[in-house]
C-alpha positions as CSV (number, residue, x, y, z in Angstrom):
1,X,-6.4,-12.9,19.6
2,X,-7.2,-15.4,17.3
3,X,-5.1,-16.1,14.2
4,X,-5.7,-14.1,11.6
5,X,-9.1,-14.8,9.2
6,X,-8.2,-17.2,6.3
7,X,-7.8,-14.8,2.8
8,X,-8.9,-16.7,-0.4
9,X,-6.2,-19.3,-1.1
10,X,-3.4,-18.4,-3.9
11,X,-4.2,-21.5,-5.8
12,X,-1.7,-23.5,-7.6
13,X,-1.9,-25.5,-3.8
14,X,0.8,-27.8,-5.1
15,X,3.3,-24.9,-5.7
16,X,2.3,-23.0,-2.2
17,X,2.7,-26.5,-0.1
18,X,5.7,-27.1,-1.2
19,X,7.0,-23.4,-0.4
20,X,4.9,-23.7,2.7
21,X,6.8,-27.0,3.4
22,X,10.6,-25.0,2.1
23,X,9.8,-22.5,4.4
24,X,9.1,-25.0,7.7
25,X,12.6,-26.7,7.4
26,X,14.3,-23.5,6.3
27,X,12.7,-22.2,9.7
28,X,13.8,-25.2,11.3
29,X,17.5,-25.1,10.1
30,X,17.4,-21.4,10.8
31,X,17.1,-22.1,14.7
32,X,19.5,-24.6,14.3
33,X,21.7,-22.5,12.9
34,X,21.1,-19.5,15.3
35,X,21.7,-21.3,18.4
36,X,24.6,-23.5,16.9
37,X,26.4,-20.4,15.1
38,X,26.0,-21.8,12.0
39,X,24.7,-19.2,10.8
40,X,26.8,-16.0,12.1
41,X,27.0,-12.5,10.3
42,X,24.5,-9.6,10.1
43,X,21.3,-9.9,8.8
44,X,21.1,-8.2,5.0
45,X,18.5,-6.1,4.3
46,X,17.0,-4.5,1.2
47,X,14.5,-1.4,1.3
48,X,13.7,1.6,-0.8
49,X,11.5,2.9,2.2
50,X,12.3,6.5,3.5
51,X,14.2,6.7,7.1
52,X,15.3,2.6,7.0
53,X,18.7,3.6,7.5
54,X,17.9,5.6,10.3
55,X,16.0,2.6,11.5
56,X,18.9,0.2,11.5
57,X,21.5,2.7,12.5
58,X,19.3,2.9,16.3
59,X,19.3,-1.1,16.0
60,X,23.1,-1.4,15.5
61,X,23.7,1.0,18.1
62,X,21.3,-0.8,20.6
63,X,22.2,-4.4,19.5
64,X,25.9,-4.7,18.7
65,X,25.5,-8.2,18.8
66,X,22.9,-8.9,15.8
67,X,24.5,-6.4,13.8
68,X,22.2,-5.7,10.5
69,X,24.0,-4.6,7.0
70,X,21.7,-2.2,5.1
71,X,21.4,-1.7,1.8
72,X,19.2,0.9,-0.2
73,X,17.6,-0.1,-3.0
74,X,15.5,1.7,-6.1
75,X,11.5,1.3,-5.5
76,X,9.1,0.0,-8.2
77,X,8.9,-2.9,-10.3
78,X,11.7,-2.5,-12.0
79,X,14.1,-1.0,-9.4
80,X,14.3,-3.1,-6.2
81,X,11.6,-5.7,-7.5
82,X,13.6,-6.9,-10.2
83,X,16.7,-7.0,-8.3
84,X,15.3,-9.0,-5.5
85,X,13.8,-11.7,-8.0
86,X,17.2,-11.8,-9.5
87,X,18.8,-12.6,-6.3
88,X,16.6,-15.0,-5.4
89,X,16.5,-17.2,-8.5
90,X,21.0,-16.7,-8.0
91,X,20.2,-17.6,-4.7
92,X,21.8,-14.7,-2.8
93,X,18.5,-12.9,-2.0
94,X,18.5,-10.7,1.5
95,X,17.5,-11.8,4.7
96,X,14.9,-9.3,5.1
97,X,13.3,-7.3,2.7
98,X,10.6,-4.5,2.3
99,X,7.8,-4.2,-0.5
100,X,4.5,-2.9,-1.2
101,X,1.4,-5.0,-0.1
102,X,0.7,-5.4,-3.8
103,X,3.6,-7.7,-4.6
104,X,3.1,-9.8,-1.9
105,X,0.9,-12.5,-3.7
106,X,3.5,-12.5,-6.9
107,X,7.0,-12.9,-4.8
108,X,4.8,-15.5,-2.6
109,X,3.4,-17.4,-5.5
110,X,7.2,-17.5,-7.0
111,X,8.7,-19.3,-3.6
112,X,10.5,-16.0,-2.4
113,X,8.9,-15.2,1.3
114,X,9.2,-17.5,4.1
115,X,5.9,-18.5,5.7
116,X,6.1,-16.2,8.7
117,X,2.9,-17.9,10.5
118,X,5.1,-20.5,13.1
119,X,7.4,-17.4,13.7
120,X,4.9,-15.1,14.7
121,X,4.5,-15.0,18.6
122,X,0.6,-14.3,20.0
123,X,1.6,-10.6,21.6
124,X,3.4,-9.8,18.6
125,X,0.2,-10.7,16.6
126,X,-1.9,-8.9,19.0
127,X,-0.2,-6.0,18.8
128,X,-0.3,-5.3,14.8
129,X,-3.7,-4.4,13.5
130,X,-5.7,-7.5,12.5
131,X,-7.2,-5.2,9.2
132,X,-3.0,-5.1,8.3
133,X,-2.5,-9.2,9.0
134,X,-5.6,-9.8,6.6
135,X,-3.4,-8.5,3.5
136,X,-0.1,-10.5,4.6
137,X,-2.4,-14.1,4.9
138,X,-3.5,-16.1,2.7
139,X,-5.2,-19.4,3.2
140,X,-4.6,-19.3,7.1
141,X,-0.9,-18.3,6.5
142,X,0.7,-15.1,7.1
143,X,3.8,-14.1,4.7
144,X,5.0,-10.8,6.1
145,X,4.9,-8.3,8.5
146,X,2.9,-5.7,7.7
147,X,4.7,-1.7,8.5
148,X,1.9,0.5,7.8
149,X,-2.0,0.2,6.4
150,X,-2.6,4.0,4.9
151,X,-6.4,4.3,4.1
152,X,-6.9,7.2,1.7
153,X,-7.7,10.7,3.3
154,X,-8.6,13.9,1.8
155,X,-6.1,17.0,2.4
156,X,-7.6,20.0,1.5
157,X,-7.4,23.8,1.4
158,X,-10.7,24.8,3.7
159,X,-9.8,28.6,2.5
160,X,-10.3,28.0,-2.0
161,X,-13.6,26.2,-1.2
162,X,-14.7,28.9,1.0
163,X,-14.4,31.1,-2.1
164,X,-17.2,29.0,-3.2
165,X,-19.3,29.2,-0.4
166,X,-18.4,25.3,0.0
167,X,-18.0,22.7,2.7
168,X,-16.0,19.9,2.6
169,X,-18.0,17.3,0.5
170,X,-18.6,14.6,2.8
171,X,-20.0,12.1,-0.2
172,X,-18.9,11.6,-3.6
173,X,-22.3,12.8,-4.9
174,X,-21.3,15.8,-3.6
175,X,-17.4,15.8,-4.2
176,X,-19.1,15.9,-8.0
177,X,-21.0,18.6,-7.1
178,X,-18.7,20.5,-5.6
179,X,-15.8,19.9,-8.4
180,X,-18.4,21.9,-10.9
181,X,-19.3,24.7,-8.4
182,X,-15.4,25.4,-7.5
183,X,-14.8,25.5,-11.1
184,X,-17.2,27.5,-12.3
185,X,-17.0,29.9,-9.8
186,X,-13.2,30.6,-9.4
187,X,-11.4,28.3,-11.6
188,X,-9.9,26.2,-9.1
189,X,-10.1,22.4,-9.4
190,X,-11.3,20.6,-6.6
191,X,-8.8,17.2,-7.2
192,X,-6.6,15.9,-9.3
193,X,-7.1,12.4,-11.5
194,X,-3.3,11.0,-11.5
195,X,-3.2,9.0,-15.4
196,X,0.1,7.7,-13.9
197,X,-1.6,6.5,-10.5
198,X,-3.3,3.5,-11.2
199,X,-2.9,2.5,-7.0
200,X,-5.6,5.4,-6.7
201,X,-8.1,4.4,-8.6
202,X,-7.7,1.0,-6.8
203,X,-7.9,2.6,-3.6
204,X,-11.3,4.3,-4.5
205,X,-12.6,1.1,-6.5
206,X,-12.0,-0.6,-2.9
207,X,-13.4,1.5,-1.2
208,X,-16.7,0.6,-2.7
209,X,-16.2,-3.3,-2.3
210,X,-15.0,-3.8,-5.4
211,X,-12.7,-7.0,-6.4
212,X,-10.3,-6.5,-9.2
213,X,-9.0,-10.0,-7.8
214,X,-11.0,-13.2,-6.1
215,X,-10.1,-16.7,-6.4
216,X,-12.0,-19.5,-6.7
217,X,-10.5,-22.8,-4.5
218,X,-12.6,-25.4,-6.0
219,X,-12.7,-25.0,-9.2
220,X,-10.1,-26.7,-12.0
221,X,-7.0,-28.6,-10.8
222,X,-5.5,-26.6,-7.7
223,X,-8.2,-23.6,-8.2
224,X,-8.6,-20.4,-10.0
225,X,-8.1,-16.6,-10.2
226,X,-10.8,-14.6,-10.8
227,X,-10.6,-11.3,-12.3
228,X,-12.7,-8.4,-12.9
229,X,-11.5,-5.4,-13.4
230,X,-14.9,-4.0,-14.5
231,X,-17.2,-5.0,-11.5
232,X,-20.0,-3.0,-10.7
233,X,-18.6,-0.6,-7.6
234,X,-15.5,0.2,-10.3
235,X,-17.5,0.8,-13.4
236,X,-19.9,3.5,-10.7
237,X,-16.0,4.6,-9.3
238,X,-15.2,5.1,-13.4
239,X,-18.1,6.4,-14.0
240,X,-18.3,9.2,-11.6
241,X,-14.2,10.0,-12.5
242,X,-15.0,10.2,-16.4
243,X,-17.5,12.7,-15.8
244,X,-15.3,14.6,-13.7
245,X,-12.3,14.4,-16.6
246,X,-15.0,15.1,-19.6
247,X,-16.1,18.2,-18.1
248,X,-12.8,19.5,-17.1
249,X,-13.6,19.7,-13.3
250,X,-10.5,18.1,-12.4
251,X,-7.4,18.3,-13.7
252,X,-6.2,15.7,-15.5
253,X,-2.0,15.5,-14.5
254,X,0.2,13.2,-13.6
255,X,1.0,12.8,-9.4
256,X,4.5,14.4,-9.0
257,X,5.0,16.4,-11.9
258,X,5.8,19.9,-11.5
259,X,2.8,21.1,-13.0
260,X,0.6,19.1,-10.4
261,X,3.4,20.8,-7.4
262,X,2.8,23.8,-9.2
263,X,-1.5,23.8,-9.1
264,X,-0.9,23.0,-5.1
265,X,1.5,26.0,-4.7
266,X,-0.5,28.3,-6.8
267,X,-3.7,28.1,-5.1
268,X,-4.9,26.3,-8.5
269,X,-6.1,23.1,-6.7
270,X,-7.6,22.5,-3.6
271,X,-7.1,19.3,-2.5
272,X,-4.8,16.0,-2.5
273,X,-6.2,12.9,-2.0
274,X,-3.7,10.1,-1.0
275,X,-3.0,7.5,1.5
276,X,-2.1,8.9,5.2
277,X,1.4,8.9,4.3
278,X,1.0,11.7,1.6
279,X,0.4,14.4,4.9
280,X,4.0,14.6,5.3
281,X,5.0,14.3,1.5
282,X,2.6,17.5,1.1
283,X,4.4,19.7,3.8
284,X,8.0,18.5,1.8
285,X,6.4,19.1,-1.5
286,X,4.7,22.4,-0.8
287,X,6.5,24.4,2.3
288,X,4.4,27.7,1.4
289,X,1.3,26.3,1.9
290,X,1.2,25.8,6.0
291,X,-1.2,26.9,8.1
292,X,-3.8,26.2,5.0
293,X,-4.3,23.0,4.7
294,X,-6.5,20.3,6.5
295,X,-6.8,16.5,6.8
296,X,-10.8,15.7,6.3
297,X,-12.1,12.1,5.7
298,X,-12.7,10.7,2.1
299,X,-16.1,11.2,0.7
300,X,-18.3,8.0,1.3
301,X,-20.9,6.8,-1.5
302,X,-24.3,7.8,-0.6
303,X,-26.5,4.3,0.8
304,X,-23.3,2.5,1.2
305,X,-21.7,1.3,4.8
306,X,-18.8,3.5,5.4
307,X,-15.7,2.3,4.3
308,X,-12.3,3.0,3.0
309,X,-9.8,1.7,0.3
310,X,-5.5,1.9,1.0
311,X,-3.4,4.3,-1.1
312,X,0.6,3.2,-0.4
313,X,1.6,0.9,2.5
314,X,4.6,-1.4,2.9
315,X,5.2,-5.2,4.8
316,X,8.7,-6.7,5.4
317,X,8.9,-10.5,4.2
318,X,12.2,-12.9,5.3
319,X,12.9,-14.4,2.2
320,X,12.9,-18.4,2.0
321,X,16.9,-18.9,1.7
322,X,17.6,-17.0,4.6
323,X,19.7,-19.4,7.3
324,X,18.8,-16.7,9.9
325,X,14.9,-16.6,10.1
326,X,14.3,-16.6,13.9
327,X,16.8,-13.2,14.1
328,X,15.2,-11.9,11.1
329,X,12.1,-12.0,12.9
330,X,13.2,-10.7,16.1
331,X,13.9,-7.6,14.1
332,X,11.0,-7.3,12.4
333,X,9.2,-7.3,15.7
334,X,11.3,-4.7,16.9
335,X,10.9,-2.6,13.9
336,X,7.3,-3.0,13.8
337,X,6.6,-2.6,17.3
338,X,9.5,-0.6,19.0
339,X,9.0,3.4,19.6
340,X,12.5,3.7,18.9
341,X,12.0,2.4,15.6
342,X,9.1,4.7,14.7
343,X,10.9,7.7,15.7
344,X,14.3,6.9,14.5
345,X,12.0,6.3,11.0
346,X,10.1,9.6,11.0
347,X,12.0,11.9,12.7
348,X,13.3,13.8,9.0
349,X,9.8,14.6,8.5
350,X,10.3,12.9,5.2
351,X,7.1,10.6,5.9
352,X,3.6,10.2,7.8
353,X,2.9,6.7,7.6
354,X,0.0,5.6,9.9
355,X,1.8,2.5,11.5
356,X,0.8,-0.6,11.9
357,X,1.1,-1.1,15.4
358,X,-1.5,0.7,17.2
359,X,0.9,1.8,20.3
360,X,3.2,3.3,18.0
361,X,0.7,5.9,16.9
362,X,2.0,8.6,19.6
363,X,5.3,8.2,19.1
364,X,4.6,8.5,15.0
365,X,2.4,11.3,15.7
366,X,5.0,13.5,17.7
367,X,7.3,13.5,14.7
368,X,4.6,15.2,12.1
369,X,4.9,18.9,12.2
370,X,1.0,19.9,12.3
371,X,1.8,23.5,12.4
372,X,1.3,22.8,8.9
373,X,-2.2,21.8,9.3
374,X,-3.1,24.5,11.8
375,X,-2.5,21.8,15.1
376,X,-4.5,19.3,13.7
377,X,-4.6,15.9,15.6
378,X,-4.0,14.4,12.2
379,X,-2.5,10.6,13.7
380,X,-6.1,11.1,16.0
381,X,-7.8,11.7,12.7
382,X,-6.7,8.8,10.7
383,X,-6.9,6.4,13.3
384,X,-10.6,7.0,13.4
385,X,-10.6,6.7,9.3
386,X,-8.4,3.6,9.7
387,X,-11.4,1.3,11.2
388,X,-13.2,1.9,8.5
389,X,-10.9,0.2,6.1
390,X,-12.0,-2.5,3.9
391,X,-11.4,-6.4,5.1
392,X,-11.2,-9.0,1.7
393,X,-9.3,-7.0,-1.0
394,X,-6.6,-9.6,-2.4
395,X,-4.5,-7.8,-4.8
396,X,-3.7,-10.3,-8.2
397,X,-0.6,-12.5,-8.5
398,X,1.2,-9.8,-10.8
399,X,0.1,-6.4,-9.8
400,X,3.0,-4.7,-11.3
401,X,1.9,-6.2,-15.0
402,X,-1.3,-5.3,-14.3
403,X,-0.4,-1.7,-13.2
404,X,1.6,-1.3,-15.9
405,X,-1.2,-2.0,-18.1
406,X,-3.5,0.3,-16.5
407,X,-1.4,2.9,-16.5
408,X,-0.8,2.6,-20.6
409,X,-4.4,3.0,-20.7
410,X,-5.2,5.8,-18.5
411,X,-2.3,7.8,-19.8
412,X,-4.2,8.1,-22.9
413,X,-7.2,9.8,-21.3
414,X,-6.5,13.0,-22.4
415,X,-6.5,11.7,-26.1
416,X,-10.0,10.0,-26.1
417,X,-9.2,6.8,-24.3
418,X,-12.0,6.3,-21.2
419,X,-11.1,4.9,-18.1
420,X,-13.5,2.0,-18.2
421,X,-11.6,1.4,-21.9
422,X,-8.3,1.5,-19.8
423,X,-9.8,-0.8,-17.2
424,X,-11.1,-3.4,-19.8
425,X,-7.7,-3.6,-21.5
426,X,-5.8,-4.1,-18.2
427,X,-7.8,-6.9,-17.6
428,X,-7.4,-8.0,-21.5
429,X,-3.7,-8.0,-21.1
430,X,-4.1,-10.1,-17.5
431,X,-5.5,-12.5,-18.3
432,X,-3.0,-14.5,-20.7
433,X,-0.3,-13.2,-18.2
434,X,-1.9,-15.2,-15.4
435,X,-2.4,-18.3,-17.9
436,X,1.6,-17.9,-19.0
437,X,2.7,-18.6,-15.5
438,X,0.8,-21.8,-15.3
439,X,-2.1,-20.4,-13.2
440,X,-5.9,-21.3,-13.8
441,X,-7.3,-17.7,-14.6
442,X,-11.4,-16.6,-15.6
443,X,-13.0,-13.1,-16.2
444,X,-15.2,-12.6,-13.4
């Protein structure tokens, strides 16, 4: 397989040739140090990611000799994010470490990953999803490894819409349609719109070819970002969500709270829509609802080539101090590839992330109770949704900030705010960020 395709540069080339040039002699005087014992000790490794320790405990056990030392760390922004920027500007940043694909451009833009691209062996490549490489690259160069791509999927309760007389709506069209009909008729809301999940309305902007994020190579001094929040497929995405939100035929509650795990429990909505990984989190969440639920593909936009956005997935980056960079990756290739890894990961039942690695789909599936959805193939099922995921989606050089501001926004929904308000003042707010760290930045 050929190298990856090139993603749209992350400008400010003079910032990423140095790192890229950093990360060549740290590679260098990593396999120096490997094979001269320079650099003994375990690997360190930071991740907030269910099942890791489980993970590393089957790797010590297998490899006494490349012991790695495990630490657990909070997840979000300003849980393991901010710790691992701290540790990196005080230079005592882990080996390895895990984070969400929309970090990736900010931690590589601030000189913290390692370009991976030298490190990378051709069957290793070959055997991780090309659609999951596309996220970790930029200009030609890959800067992690990705662990799982999660296009979004529709779990549902086939029973509450048959109360309807309903089907599964297999375009949003009639997903809009259908919200009314279930409403009207028995009171149940079809979905839920998360005010505190700005990632899902990114996945379903996606999804539609939108890009919140582009950048432009040629123009100014090193290039520019582009941003626009409001493009046309997100203002049709914030369009069709409003109207659902306006006329009360979806509930409008935040993702986790106990009165969203309540409107699951009680038969009060009938569906969840989330990455792959959410099939699992649903059994945890709500243990009196097997046997009613089903995994059904995420309505498509009427005229439109089918396609999907991501809700969720994770890479694992070497950061660009570590001495240890060749062992670093011989683990990440073991813990992207092995089956050992994938079961030692899932086996609590805790997660049903859709890996990576296509030959770890088996293993991954035999650890997902599907009593709970009635024997449903459900891995089968989402690796059929998962070639339909979108290629060119570059998430911006400070997601988290950008989230953040989203998130203000949308939280004030149920007090008049709209979403395309919420969406224009995200990008309000980006926009002087961007310019603050020295990057060239235009609206779209």
């Amino acid at each position: 397989m050929p190298p990856p395709p090139t993603r749209a540069p992350l400008t400010r080339r003079h910032v990423l040739a140095g790192a890229g040039a950093a990360a060549a002699v740290g590679a260098t005087g990593a396999c120096g140090a490997a094979t001269t014992g320079g650099a003994d000790g375990p690997l360190t490794f930071w991740s907030s990611l269910r099942g890791t320790e489980n993970v590393v405990a089957a790797w010590n056990e297998a490899r006494p000799d490349a012991p790695v030392q495990f630490s657990t760390v909070p997840s979000g922004g300003a849980g393991g994010n901010a710790k691992l920027s701290n540790a990196a500007r005080a230079g005592n940043a882990p080996d390895v470490t895990s984070m969400e694909y929309a970090d990736l451009p900010g931690f590589t833009l601030d000189g913290v990953t390692t370009d991976l691209t030298d490190l990378i062996s051709p069957s290793f490549r070959d055997a991780i999803l090309p659609q999951a490489w596309d996220t970790a690259t930029f200009s030609g160069r890959t800067y992690a490894v990705p662990l799982d791509v999660e296009p979004m999927v529709f779990l549902h309760r086939p029973d509450l819409l048959a109360r309807a007389g309903l089907d599964v709506p297999t375009t949003w069209e009639e997903f809009a349609e259908a919200s009314a009909t279930l409403k009207s008729r028995t009171g149940v809301d079809l979905a839920s719109f998360f005010p505190n999940g700005w990632p899902w309305l990114a996945g379903y902007a996606q999804q539609l070819g939108a890009r919140w994020f582009q950048t432009d190579p040629d123009a100014g001094d090193g290039g520019e970002w582009v941003v626009d929040l409001l493009d046309e497929p997100t203002q049709r995405v914030a369009t069709l969500w409003q109207g659902l939100v306006d006329e009360r035929n979806v509930q409008l509650v935040p993702q986790g709270s106990q009165e969203w795990l309540a409107s699951l429990a009680n038969d009060s909505t009938a569906s969840f829509i989330v990455g792959a990984w959410g099939a699992a989190n649903l059994i945890t969440a709500v243990p009196g609802g097997a046997g009613k639920w089903r995994a059904a593909p995420l309505p498509q936009w009427a005229g439109q080539t089918p396609s999907l956005g991501v809700q969720g997935g994770s890479v694992h980056v070497i950061t660009a101090d570590s001495p240890r960079k060749e062992r670093a990756m011989e683990f990440l290739e073991w813990m992207s590839t092995s089956p050992d890894s994938a079961v030692a990961r899932l086996s609590s039942g805790t997660s049903a992330m859709f890996p990576a690695a296509p030959s770890l789909i088996g293993p991954a599936a035999d650890q997902l109770d599907t009593s709970y959805y009635s024997g449903q193939d459900y891995y089968g099922f989402v690796s059929g949704q998962s070639e339909l995921l979108d290629v060119g989606w570059l998430w911006g050089p400070r997601m988290q900030a950008t989230g953040a501001s989203l998130q203000d926004g949308l939280a004030r929904l149920e007090y008049g705010t709209t979403i395309e308000e919420a969406l224009a003042a995200a990008e309000e707010a980006t926009l002087p960020d961007l310019r603050s760290l020295g990057l060239g930045v235009r609206r779209g």
